[in-house]
N, C-alpha and C positions, 0 to 999 in steps of 0.2 A: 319317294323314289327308291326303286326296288336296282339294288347292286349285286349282280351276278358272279360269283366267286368260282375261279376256275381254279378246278381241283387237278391237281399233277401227281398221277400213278406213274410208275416207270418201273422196268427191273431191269438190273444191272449186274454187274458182276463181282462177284464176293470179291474187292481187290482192297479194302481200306483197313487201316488200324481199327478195332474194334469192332469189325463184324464177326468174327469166329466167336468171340466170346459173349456177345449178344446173342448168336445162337447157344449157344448154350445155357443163357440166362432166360433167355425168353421161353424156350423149352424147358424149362425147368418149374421159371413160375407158372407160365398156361398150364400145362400138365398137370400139374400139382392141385390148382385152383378149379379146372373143370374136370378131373376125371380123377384125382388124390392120389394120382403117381407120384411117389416120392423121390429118395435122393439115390437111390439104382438107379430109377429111371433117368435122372440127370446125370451120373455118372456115365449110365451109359451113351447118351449125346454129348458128354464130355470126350469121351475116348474115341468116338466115332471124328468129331470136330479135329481133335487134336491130329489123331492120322493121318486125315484129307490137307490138314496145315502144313504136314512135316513131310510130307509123303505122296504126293500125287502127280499125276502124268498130267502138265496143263493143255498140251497137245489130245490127250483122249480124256481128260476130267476138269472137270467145272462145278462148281457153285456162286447161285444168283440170289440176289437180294431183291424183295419187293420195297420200294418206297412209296408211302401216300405223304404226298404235302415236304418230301424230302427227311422222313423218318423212318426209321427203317420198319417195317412192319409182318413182313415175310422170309421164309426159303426154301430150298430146293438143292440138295446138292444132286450131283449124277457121277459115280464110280466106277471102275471098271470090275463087274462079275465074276463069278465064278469060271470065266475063261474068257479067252479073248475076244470073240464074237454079242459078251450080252455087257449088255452095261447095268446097271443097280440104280434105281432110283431113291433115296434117302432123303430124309429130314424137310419135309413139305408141312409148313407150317404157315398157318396166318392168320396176325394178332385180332381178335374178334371185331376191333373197331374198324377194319377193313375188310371182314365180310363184305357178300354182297356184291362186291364191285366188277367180278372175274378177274382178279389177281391171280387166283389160286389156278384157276384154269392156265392166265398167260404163264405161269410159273412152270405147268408141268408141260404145257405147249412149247416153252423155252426149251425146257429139257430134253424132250424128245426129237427138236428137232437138232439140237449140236447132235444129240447119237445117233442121228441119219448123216450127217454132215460127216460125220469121223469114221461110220464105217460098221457102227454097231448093226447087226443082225437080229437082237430080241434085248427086251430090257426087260428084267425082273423088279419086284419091289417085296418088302413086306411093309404091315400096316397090322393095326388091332382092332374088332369090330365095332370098340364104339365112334369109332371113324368113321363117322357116318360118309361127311360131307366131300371126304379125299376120295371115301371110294366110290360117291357118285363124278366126282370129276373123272378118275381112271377108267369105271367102265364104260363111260361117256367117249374115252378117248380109243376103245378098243381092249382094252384088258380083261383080260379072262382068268378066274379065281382057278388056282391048280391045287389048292392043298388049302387045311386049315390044322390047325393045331393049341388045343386047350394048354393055357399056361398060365401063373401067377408070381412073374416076374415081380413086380414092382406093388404087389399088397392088395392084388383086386385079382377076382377070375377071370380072367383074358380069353377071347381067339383070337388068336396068331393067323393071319390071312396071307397067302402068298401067290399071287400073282403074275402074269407074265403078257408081255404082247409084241408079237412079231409086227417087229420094223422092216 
């Protein structure tokens, strides 16, 4: 007898004890493990995390959590830009044992649509190219590559890819 196990994906909203610092640990080990981004590079989603914790407008910014099975697995934060009108899309991650499922897609679907809801006019992002799979979700969703920029942040030769797509 064959027993059918329903699996429970959800995203929600970054609002519990321990999810800021999960992003930063889970970003820190992923990164490390599949691409040997080191501890810049967690530094930097450290200081990113810590700002959006201590400092953000819940009214125009938001960050969501993906869960498979009720563990957290993904995120997404969304910022406010370089001016009033664009909002930033940030820290779009998701732990390889939830590939697959379109998480990643609900997570930036999420996102895009609070910055239609609140008013934003164009969202930007940046990303690095061996991001493959984020950046077939973004141009899937309408983003269009504006700029790239060689760099070796974090111990690897990087493009820096930067993005934008009117809301």
């Amino acid at each position: 007898m064959s027993v059918d196990r329903v699996v429970s994906m959800e995203i929600r909203q970054l609002d519990r004890p321990g999810d800021l610092g999960w992003v930063v640990q889970v970003h820190g080990e992923l990164y490390a493990e599949e691409y040997g981004w080191g501890m810049a590079y967690e530094a930097l989603i450290a200081q990113i995390v810590a700002d959006f914790g201590k400092d953000h407008d819940p009214a125009r910014e938001r960050a969501w959590i993906a869960e498979h099975d009720g563990e957290r697995v993904g995120s997404i934060f969304l910022v406010r830009g370089p001016d009033e009108g664009t909002a930033q899309l940030r820290l779009l991650l998701l732990h390889p044992s939830s590939r697959g499922h379109g998480l990643g897609a609900r997570l930036v679907d999420t996102c895009l649509a609070f910055a239609r809801e609140v008013g934003y006019k164009r969202m930007v992002l940046w990303t690095n190219d061996p991001l493959v799979a984020a950046r077939h979700i973004y141009l899937a969703r309408g983003f269009k590559l504006t700029s790239e920029e060689p760099h070796n942040l974090w111990g690897n030769e990087l493009l820096g890819q930067y993005y934008e797509l009117e809301l």
